[in-house]
N, C-alpha and C positions, 0 to 999 in steps of 0.2 A: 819278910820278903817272900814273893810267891815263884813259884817252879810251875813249869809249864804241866798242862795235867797228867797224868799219870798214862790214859788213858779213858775215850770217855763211851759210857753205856753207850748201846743202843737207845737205851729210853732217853736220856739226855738227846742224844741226836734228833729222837723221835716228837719234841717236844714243841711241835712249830707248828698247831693243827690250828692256829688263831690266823695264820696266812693262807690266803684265797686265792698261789696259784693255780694256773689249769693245767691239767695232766693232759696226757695225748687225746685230741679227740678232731673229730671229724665236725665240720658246721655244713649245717644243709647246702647254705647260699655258697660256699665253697670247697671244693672238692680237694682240694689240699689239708692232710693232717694237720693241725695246729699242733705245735711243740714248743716248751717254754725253755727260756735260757738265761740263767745268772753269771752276773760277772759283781768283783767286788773289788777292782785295780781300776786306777785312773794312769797306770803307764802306757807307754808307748806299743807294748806286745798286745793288752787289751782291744787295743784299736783294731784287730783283728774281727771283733765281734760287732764291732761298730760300725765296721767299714761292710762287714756281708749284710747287717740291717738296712742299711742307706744307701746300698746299692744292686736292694733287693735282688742279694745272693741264692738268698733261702727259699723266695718263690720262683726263681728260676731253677730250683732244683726241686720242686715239686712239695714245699712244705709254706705252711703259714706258723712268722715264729712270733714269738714276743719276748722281747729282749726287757730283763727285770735288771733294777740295780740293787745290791741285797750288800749294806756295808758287814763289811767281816765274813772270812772265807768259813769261818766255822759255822758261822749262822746260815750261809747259802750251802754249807754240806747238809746241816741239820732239812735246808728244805729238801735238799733233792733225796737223801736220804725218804724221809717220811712221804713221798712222792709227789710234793706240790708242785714241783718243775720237774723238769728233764735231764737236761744238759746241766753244767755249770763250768764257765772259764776258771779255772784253779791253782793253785802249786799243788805241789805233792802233798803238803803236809797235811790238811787237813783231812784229804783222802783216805791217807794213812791214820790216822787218828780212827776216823769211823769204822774204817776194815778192822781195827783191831777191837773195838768196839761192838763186830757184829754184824756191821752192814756190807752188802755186797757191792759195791761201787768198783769203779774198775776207771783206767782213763785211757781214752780212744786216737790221742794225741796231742803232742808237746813242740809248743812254738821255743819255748827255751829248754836249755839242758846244760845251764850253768847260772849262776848263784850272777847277780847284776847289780846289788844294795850298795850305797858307800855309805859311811857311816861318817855323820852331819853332827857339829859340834858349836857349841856358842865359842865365841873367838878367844876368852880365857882358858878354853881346853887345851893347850898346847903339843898333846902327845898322848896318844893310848894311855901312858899309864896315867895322866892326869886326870883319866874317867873312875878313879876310884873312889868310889863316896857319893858318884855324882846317879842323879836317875835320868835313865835311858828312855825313850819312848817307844811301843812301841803298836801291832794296831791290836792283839787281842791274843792272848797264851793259846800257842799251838800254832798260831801262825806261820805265814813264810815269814813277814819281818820278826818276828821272835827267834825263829828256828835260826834264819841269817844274820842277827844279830852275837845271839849264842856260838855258833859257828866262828865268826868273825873276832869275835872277843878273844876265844880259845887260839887263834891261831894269832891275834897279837899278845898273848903272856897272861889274859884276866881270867879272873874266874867271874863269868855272868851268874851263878847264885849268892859270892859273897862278896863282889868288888862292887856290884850298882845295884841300886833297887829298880827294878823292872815294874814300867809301869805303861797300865794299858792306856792309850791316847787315840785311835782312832786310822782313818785313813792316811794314805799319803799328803793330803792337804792340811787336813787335822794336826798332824802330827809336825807338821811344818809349821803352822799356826803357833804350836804350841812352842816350838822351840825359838820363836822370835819374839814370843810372850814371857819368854824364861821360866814357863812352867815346867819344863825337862832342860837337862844340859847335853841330852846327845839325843838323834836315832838313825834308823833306816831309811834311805829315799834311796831311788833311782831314776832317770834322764823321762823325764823332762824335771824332774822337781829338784834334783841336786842344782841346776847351774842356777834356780828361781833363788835356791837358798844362799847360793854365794853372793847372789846381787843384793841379798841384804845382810850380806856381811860372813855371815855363817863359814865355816870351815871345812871343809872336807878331810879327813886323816886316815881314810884307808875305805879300798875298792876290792871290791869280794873277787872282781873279776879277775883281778893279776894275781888272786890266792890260788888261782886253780883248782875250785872246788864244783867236782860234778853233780849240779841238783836239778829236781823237777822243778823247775821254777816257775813257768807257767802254759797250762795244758785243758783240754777238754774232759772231763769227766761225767758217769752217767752210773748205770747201775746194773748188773748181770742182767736182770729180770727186762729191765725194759728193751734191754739189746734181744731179748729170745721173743717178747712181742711185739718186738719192732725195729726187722733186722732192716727193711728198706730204708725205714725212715733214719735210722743209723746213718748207716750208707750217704743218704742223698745228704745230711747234717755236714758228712765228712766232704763232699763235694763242694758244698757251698762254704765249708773253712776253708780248703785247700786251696781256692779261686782266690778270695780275700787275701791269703798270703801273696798272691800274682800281683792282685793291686798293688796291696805294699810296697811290694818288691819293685814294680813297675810305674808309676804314678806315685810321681815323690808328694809332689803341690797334693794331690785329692788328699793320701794319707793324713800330710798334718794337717789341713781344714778338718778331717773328719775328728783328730785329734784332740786339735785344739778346742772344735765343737762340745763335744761331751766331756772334757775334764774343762773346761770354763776356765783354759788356759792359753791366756793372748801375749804368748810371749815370742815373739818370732827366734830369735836366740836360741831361746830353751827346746825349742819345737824342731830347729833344724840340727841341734846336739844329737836330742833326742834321737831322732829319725836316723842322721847317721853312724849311731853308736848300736844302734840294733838290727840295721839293712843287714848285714853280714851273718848276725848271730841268729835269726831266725831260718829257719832251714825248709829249703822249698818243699822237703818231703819228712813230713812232721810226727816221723816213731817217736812214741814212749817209750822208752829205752830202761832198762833194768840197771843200766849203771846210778841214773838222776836217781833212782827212786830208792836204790842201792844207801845213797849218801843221811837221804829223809830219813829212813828204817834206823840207821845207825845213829841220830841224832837224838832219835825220839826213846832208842834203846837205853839213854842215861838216866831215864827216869823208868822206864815202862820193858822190864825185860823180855816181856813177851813178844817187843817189835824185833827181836832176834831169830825167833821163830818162823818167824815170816820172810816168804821168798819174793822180792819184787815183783818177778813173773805173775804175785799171784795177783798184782794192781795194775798191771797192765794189758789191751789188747791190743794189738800191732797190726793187725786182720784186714781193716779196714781200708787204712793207709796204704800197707802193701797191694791190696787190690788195684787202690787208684795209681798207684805207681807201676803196676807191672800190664797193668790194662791199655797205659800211653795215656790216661785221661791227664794226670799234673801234665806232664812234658808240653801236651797238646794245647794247652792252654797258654804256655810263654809264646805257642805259634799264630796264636789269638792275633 
């Protein structure tokens, strides 16, 4: 049975020089920086980055982006770490992972700042402890679904290193796949993919969300060095998330087409769950906050005592966000 890693090098992080994305740059025929961006969630707080692509957020704020899909948040830390992209949509955890590792990564803001997983069971699981013996899915050690799974476990009575075997399956579709194939007996989804899974039968038997657990769940991240040569383009990044969150928030229908669109999810049910199980939890003014990132550090500390040492403050920058918020730019926008 495997444990989530310890803690991983820099050289491991650094190990992604076979991927040809583009770092910051300037094209003659356009006068706007080019800056690359990964995402690695097909949930609903995603749609975030999907919705500023497709509604050319980011060239109304003076940037040309490219929006990459990169499966597994560790593999898109590994790029942006070794500088092949820019940006990357994230939880805390893999963040945390690389800073302890070495890298200077830092995250610029958080559309969530609570744990949103429910843990999805074949219909003979009957009850938390029924998951003993059985394997969990989940998308790749270090994860957020590992981290919230782990989390989850402990705070229904198991112990995740010797009640399940832990095994890596993939994304959120993946891992739905797999649990309707009986390749796992339990994992992590969240809305839009929990209620897909009860329509074929599947179980629900517990929701991180009424655990009350404060996490980085999902947020922007970048890295020291590019923020110090490339404070505007920062800047004008965070303008063009910050408007995105408006649509959302504002324009129910565009959201979930845009949605539905990029997770190749036609489920109008699951898509209006979705949508209003997270309206409320995504926050018009989107700090990284030292508490979410608080909860990561501590998780990660069961294996890696060195994430003890580490102050939240030191993965987060708030800079940005506060600007647009005390400048009138978010507000000025609902006035849109």
């Amino acid at each position: 049975m495997r444990k989530a890693p310890a803690g991983l090098s820099l050289v491991v992080w650094s190990l992604v020089g076979a991927l040809s994305f583009s770092p910051l740059v300037r094209a003659q025929q356009d006068p706007r920086p080019k800056v690359s961006l990964a995402y690695s969630s097909f949930n609903m707080p995603a749609s975030l980055v999907w919705i500023a692509k497709d509604d050319h957020l980011f060239r109304k704020h003076g940037l040309d982006l490219e929006l990459i899909y990169i499966p597994g948040g560790t593999t898109a830390m590994a790029a942006l770490v070794s500088g092949n992209i820019n940006f990357a949509q994230l939880t805390g955890s893999p963040g945390a992972h690389a800073f302890l590792g070495g890298a200077d990564v830092v995250y610029l803001a958080a559309s969530m700042e609570s744990m949103t997983y429910q843990i999805v069971v074949r219909p003979e699981v009957q009850s938390p402890q029924h998951l003993k013996g059985k394997r969990f899915g989940i998308s790749r050690f270090g994860s957020s679904p590992d981290v919230a799974a782990r989390m989850a476990m402990r705070k229904l009575g198991l112990n995740p290193d010797s009640d399940v075997s832990i095994l890596q399956t993939g994304s959120s579709p993946e891992r739905l796949a797999a649990l309707i194939s009986r390749k796992i007996d339990a994992t992590v989804l969240n809305a839009p993919f929990d209620r897909v899974a009860q329509k074929h039968g599947l179980r629900i038997i517990a929701d991180t969300a009424k655990m009350g657990i404060p996490y980085f769940d999902t947020g922007i991240v970048t890295t020291r060095r590019f923020i110090k040569n490339n404070e505007e383009a920062s800047l004008r990044f965070l303008k063009a998330y910050v408007e995105a969150i408006k649509v959302f928030k504002t324009s129910k229908s565009h959201a979930k087409e845009v949605a539905a669109r990029y997770s190749r999810l036609n489920d109008p049910e699951a898509l209006e769950d979705a949508y209003n199980y997270f309206l409320d939890k995504i926050p018009r003014y989107p700090y990284p906050t030292a508490a979410g990132m608080s909860t990561v550090l501590e998780e990660i500390a069961r294996n890696n005592p060195k994430a003890r040492t580490i102050k939240p403050e030191d993965l987060i920058e708030p800079r940005f966000v506060k600007e647009l918020q005390l400048s009138g730019f978010i507000d000025n926008l609902y006035k849109e």
